[in-house]
SETOR-741381 format. One line per 2 residues: number of its first residue (from 1); their letters; for each residue x, y, z of C-alpha. Coordinates in Angstrom, 3 decimals. Example, Ala and Ser with C-alpha at 12.3 -4.5 7.8 and 13.67 -1.06 7.14 Angstrom:
2
1) as) 12.300,-4.500,7.800  13.670,-1.060,7.140 .
//
This chain:
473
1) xx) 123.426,-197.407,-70.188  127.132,-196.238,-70.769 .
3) xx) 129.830,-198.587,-71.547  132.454,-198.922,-68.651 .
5) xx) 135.071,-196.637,-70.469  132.851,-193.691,-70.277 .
7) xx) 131.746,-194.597,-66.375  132.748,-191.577,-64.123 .
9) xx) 130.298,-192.644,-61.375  130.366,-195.252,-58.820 .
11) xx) 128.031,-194.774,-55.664  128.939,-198.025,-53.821 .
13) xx) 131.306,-196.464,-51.546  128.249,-193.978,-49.837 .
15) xx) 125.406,-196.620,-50.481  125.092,-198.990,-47.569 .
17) xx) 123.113,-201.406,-46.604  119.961,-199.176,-45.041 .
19) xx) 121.527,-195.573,-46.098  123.325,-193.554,-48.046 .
21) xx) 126.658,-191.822,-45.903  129.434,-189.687,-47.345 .
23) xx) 131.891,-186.879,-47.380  130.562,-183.672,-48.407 .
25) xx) 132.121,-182.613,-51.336  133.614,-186.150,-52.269 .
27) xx) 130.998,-189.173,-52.383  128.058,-187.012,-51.406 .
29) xx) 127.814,-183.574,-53.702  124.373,-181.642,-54.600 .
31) xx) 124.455,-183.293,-57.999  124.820,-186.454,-56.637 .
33) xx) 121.584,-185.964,-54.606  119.544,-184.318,-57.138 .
35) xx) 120.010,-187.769,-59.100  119.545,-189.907,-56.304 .
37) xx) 116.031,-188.000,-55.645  115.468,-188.244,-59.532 .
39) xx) 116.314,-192.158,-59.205  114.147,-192.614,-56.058 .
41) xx) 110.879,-191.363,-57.778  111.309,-193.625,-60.768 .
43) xx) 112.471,-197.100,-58.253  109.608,-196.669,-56.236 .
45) xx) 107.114,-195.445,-59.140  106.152,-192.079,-57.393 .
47) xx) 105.297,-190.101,-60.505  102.354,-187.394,-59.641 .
49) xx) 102.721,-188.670,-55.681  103.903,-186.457,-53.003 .
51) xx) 107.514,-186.780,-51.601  108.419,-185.692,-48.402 .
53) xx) 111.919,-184.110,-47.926  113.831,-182.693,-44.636 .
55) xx) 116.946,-182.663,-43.221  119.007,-182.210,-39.962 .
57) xx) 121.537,-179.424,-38.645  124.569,-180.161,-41.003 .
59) xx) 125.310,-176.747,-43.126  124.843,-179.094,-46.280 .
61) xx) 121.374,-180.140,-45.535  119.607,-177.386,-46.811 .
63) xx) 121.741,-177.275,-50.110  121.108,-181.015,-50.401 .
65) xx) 117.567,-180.810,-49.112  116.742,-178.673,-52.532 .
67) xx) 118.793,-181.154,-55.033  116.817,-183.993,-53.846 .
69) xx) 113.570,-182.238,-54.147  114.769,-181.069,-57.838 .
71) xx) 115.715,-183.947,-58.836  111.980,-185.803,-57.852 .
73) xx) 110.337,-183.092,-59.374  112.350,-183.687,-63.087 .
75) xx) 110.492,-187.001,-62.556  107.052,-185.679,-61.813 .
77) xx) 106.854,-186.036,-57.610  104.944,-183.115,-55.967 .
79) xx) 107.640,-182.756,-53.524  107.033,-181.432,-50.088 .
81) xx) 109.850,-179.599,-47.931  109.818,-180.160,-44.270 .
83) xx) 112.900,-178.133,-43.159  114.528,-179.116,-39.843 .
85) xx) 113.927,-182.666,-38.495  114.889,-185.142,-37.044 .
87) xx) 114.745,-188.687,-38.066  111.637,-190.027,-36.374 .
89) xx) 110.117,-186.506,-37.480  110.522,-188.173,-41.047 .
91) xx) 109.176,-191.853,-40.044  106.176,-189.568,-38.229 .
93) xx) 105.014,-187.645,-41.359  106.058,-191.088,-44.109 .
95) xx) 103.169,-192.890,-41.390  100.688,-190.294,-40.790 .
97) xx) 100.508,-188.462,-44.537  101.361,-191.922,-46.222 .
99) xx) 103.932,-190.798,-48.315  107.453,-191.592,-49.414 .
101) xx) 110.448,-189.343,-47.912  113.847,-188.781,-47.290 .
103) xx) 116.239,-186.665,-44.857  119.271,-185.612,-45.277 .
105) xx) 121.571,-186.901,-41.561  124.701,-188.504,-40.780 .
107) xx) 123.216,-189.488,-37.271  126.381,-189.855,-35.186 .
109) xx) 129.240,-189.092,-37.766  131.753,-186.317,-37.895 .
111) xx) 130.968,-183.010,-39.018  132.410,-183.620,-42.460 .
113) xx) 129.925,-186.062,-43.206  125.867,-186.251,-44.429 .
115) xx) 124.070,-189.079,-45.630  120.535,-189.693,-46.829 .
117) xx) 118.064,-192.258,-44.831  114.722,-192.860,-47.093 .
119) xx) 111.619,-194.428,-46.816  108.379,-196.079,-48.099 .
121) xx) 104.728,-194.730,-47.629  104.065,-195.662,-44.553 .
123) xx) 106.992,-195.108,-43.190  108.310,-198.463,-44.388 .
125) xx) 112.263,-199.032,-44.261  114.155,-199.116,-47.174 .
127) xx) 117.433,-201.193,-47.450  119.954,-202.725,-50.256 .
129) xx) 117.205,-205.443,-50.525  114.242,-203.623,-50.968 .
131) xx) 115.226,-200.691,-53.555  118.177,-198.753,-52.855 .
133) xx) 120.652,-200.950,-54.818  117.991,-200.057,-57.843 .
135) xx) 118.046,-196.227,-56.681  121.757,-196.314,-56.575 .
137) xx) 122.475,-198.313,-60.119  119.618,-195.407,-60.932 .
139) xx) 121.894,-192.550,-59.929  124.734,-193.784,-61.414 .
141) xx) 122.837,-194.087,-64.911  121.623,-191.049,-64.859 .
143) xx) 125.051,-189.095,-63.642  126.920,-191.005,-66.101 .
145) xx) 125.023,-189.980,-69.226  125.158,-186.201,-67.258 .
147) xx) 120.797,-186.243,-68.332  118.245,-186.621,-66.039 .
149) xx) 114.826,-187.186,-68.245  111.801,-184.908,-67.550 .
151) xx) 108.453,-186.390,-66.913  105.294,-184.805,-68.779 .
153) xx) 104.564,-182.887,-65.982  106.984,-181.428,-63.681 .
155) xx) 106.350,-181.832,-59.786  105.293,-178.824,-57.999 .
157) xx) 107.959,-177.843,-54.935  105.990,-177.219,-51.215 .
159) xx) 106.606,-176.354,-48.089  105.365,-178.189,-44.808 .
161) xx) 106.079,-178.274,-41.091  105.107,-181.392,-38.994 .
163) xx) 106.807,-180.338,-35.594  103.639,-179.511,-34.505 .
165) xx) 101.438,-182.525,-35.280  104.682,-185.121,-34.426 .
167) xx) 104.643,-183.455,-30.693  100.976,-183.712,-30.709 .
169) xx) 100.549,-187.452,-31.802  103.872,-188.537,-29.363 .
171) xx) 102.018,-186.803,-26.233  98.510,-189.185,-27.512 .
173) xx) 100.654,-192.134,-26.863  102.116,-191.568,-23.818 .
175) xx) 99.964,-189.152,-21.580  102.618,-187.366,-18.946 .
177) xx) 100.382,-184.700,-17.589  99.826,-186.735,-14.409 .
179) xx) 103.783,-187.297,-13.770  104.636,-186.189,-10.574 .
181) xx) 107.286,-183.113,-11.265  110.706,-183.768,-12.535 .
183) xx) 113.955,-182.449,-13.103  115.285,-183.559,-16.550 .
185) xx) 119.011,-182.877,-18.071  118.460,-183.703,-21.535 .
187) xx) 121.801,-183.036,-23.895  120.841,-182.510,-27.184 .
189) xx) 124.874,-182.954,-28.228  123.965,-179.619,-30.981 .
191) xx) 121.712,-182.378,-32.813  117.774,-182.550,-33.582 .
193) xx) 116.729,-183.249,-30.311  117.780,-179.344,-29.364 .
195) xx) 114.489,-178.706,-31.627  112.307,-181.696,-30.964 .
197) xx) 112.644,-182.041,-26.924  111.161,-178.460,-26.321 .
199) xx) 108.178,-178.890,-28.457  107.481,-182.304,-27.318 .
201) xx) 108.786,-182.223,-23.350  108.203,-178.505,-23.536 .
203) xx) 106.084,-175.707,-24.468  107.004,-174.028,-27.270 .
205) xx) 104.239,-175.764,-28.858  101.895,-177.511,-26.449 .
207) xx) 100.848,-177.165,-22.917  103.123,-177.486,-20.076 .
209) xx) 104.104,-180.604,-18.957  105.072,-181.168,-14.556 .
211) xx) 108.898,-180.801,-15.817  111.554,-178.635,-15.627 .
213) xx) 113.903,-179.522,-18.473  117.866,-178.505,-18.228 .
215) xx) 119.183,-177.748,-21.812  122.360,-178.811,-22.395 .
217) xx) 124.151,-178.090,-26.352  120.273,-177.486,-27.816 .
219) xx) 122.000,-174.920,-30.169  121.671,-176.704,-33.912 .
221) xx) 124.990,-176.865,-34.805  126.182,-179.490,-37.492 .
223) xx) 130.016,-179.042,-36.580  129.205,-180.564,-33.031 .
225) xx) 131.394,-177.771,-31.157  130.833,-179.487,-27.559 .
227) xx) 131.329,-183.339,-28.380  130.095,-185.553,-31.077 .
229) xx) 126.554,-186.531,-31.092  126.970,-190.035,-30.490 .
231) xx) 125.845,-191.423,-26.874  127.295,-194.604,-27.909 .
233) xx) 130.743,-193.550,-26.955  130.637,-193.157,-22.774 .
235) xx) 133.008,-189.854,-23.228  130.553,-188.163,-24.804 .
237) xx) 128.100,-188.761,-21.459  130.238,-187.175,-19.178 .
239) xx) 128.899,-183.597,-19.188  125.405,-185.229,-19.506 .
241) xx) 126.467,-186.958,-15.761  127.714,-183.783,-14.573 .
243) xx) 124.971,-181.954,-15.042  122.475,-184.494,-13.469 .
245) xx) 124.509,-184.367,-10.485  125.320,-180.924,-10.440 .
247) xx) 121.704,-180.134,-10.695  119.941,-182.682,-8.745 .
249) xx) 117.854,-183.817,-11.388  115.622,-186.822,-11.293 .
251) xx) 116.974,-188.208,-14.608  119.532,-187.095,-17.887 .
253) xx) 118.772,-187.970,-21.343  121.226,-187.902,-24.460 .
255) xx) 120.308,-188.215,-28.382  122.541,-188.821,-31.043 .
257) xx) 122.636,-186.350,-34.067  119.328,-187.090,-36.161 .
259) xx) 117.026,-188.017,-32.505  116.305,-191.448,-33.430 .
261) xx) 117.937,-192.993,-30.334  118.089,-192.032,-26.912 .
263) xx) 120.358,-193.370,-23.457  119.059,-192.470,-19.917 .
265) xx) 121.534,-191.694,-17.208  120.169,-191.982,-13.719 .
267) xx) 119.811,-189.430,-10.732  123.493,-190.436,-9.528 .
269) xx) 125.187,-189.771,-12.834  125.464,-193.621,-13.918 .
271) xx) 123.819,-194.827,-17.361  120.819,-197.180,-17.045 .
273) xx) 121.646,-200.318,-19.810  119.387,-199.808,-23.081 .
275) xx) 118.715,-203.520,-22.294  116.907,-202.060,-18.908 .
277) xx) 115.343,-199.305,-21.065  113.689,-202.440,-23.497 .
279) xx) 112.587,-204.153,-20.538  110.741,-201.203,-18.852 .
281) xx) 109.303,-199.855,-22.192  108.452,-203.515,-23.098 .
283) xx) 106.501,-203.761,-19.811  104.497,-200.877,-20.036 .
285) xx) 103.237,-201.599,-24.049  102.470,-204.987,-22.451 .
287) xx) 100.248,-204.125,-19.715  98.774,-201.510,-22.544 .
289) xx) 98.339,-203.684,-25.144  96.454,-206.486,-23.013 .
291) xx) 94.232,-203.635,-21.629  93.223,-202.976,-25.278 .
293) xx) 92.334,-206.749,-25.459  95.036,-208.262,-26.631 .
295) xx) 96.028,-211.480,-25.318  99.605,-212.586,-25.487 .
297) xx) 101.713,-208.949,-26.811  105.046,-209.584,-28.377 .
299) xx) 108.249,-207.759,-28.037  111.309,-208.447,-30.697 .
301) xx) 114.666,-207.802,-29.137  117.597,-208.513,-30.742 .
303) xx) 120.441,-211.189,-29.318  122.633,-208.534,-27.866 .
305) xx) 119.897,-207.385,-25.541  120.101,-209.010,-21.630 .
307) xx) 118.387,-211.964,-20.826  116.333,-210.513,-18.101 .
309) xx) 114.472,-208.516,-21.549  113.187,-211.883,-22.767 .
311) xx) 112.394,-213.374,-18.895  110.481,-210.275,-18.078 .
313) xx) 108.466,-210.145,-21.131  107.517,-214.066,-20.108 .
315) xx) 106.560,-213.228,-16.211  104.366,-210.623,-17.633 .
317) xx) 102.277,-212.638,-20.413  104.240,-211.061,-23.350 .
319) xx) 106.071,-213.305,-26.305  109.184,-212.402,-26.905 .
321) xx) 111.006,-212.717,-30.268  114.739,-212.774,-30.419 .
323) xx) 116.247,-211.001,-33.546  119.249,-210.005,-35.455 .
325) xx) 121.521,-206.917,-34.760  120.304,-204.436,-37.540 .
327) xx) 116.976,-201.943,-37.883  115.621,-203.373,-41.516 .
329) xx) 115.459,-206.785,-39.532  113.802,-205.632,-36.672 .
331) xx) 111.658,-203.734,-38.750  110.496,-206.764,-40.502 .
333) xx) 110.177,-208.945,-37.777  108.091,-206.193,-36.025 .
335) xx) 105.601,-206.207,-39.000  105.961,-209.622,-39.795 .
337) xx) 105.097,-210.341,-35.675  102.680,-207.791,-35.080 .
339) xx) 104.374,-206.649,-32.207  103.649,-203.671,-30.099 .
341) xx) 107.439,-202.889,-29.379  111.082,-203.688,-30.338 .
343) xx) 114.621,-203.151,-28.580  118.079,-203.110,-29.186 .
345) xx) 120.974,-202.936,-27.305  122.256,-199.660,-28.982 .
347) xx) 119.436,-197.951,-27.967  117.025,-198.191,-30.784 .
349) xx) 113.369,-198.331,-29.861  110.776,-199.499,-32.257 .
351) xx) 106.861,-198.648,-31.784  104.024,-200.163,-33.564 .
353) xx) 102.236,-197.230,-33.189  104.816,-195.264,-34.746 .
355) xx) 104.771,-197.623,-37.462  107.211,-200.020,-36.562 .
357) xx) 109.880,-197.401,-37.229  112.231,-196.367,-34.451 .
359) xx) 112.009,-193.033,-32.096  114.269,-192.430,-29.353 .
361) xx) 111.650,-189.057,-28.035  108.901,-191.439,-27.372 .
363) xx) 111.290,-193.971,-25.789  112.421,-191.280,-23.314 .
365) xx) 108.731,-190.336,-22.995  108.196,-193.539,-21.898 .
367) xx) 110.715,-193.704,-19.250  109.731,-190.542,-18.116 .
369) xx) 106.107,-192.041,-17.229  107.424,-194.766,-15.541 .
371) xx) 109.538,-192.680,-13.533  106.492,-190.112,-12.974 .
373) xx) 103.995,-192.650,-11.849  106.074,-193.842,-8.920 .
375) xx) 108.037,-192.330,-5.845  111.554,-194.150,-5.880 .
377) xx) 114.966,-192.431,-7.786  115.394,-194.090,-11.161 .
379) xx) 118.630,-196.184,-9.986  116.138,-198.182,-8.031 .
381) xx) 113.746,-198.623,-11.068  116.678,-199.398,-12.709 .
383) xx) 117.731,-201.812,-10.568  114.821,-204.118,-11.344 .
385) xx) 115.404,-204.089,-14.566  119.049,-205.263,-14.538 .
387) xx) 119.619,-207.902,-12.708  122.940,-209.656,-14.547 .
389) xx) 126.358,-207.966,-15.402  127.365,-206.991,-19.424 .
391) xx) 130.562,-206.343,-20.405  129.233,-204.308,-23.002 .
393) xx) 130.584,-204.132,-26.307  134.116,-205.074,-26.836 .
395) xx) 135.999,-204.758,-30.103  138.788,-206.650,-31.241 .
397) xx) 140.627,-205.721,-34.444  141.553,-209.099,-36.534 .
399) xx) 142.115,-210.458,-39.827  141.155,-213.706,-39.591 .
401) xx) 137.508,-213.295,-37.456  136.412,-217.064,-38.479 .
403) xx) 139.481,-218.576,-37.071  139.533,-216.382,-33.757 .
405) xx) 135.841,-217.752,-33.547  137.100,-221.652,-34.111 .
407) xx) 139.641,-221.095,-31.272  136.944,-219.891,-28.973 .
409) xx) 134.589,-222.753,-29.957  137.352,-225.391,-29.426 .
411) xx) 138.611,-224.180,-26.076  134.833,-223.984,-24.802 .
413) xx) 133.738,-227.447,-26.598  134.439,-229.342,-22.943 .
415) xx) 131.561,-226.968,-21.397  127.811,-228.006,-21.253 .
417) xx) 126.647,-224.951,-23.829  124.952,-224.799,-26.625 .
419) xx) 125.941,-222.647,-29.570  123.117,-220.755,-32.133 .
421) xx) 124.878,-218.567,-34.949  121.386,-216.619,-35.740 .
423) xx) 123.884,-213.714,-36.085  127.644,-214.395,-35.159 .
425) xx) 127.761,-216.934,-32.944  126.287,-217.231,-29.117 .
427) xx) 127.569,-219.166,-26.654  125.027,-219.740,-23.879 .
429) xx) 125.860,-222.033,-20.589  123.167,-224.922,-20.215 .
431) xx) 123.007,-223.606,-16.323  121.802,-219.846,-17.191 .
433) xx) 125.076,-218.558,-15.489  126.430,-216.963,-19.388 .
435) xx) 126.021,-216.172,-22.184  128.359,-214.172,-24.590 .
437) xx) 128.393,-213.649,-28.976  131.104,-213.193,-30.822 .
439) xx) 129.880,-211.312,-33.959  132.396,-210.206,-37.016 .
441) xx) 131.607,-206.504,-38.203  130.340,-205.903,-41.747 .
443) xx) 132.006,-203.006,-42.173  135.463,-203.223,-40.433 .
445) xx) 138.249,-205.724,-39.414  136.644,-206.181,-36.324 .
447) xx) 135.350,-209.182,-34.158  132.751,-207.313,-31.470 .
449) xx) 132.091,-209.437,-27.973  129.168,-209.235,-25.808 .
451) xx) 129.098,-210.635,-23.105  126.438,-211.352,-19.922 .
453) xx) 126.527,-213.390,-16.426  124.683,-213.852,-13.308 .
455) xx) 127.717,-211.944,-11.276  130.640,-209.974,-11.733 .
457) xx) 133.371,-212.243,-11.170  131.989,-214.932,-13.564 .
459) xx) 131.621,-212.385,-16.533  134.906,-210.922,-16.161 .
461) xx) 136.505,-214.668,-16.122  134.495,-215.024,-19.437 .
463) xx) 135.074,-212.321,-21.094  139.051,-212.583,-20.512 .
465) xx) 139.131,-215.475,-21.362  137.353,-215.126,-24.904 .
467) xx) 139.437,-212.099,-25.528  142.589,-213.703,-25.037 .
469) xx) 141.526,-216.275,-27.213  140.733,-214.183,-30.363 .
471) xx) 143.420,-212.099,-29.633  145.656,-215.065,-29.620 .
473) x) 147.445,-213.889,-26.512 .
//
């Protein structure tokens, strides 16, 4: 190692706790990534093993794409390029070729950004806790003494495509031929899913499916010309609800940059909850699951999903598991449960048949076959599926979070609740009539609210309540 006067180095501001995210040019730079893919091979021991490598639309990919794979060969990884893809493309080909990988994505973040999401063999996540403070102190080791060590054999440099075989395995878990036809809007916001959606829903690549698709932004463009590619944000829905309506299409989905999570908007233009989308999903791999034998399927969703996700998994002989806000957790709990399917309330799906690792295409694909296999518009499948009011997430920007949360807790110690701080802190009514967390962000001087009731008047008194609490107002 280098002493601290000759450090030039320091990684911590793009390493977080499940990724690497940057400014090109500034905290993320080809020579940065050609030691990061150096330092991967050596953390996870991957000498004379293959390496996958891809990346998504951002002009930088590419560039960085070939850094990486440099950098694994110098330590003797047989690295294989996949090009284009998007982030469940990587998951796909980590499971089904067992091999370690990487892409290059910023998922949702401006233009001016990339980042690098990597994984295990197997398609295993991997976060601060499991290797990538290693890969990072690595990096920094290896950029500081400017030499990156060659391994007795140098790593040959491939190239592979798995579009193919990741539309084919997605269509062998969810069979849509026998949909009834429908119109689907699916805005691809310039991101991945303008390459993934028409080889899986389409067919460039496989056989036709009873849909007609209406592209909206499929054009891979990594400076996000029409909006940014983050569904998250209800502004950047509104030409997805447009078009539904303008078309008269049966249902509109959205994906965010890299593909890995998807939102549904109805047949009248109006989003149906990711909450809804857990507890349809999580009904179907129930009813699958038990038809394969099993007796008592669980589902993990995490504590910011609805309560009807957890009651419906009950009434239909499922276990549900209640979580922590965060992928690597839900990952873990997944494997550590055995269960057949995971949601969270920002739209990330998990599949044990896609390795526990989260895919927003077979999600959607999913939905679709519900919708297919029945006559009714999706607002009334919807309907069942939603049967208490959210305020959604609300952010409120304060120093002090813990003493915003004491207020709350004092003002509401008179009610008959009971309080759990699993992650933040929930506040659920004894009667069933709310619930609501308050949950500091890691990241940013903010205190985030959910909040849930049986009716609209009672979560709106709730939720003004706690907000003019922590806002001291």
């Amino acid at each position: 190692m280098t002493s601290d006067q000759t450090k030039t180095f320091d990684l911590s501001a793009s390493f977080k706790a499940y990724d690497v995210r940057g400014i090109v040019g500034d905290s993320i730079t080809a020579e940065i990534v050609e030691a990061v893919g150096a330092a991967f091979v050596d953390v996870l021991q991957l000498e004379g093993q293959t390496v996958l490598v891809g990346g998504d639309m951002r002009p930088s990919s590419p560039e960085f794409s070939k850094a990486f794979a440099d950098g694994a060969a110098t330590r003797g990884a047989n690295v294989q390029l996949l090009g284009l893809i998007s982030t469940d493309e990587l998951y796909f080909a980590c499971g089904s070729l067992n091999a370690a990988g990487a892409t290059f994505t910023a998922s949702h973040n401006p233009a001016g950004y990339n980042g690098i999401k990597m994984s295990k063999a197997g398609a295993v996540p991997i976060s601060s806790e499991t290797g990538l403070k290693e890969i990072q102190a690595l990096a920094e080791e290896y950029l500081n003494t400017g030499i990156i060590p060659e391994a007795q054999t140098r790593g040959l440099i491939g190239v592979q495509d798995v579009l193919k075989d990741y539309a084919e395995y997605l269509r062998t878990l969810v069979d849509l031929s026998g949909s009834r036809p429908l119109k689907i809007v699916v805005d691809a916001g310039n991101g991945m899913a303008g390459l993934t959606t028409p080889a899986v829903l389409g067919d460039t690549l496989l056989p036709q499916l009873p849909f007609q698709i209406v592209p909206l932004y499929f054009e891979l463009d990594g400076s996000f010309p029409n909006h940014p590619a983050n569904p998250l944000e209800p502004e950047n829905l509104r030409d997805l609800q447009a078009a539904v309506v303008q078309h008269g299409a049966d249902i509109g989905l959205a994906f965010d940059g890299d593909a890995d999570r998807c939102f549904v908007i109805d047949e009248n233009g109006n989003p149906v909850s990711p909450s809804a989308i857990t507890g349809m999903v999580a009904r179907r791999e129930i009813a699958r699951a038990k038809a394969q034998g099993e007796e008592t399927p669980t589902i993990i969703h995490n504590l910011l999903t609805s309560r009807a996700v957890s009651e419906l998994v009950e009434h239909d002989g499922g276990r549900a598991v209640r979580t922590r806000v965060g992928h690597s957790f839900i990952k873990a709990v997944m494997a550590e449960e055995g269960a057949v399917f995971g949601g969270e309330h920002s739209a990330h799906f998990y599949f044990r048949d896609f390795w526990n690792a989260d895919t927003g295409m077979l999600a959607a694909m999913h939905v679709l076959a519900a919708l297919g296999e029945q006559d009714g518009p999706l607002s009334e499948l919807g309907r069942e599926y939603e049967p208490y009011v959210s305020s959604g997430e609300i952010n409120s920007e304060i120093e002090d979070k813990a003493a915003a949360v004491e207020r709350v807790r004092q003002d509401f110690a008179s009610e008959d609740l009971t309080i759990d701080t699993m992650d933040g802190s929930t506040f659920t009514a004894n009667d069933g009539s709310y619930w609501f967390n308050l949950r500091p962000s890691n990241t940013e001087p903010f205190l985030r609210l959910n909040a849930e009731a049986v009716d609209l008047p009672t979560m709106e008194r709730v939720r003004d309540r706690v907000l003019s609490l922590v806002r001291g107002q």
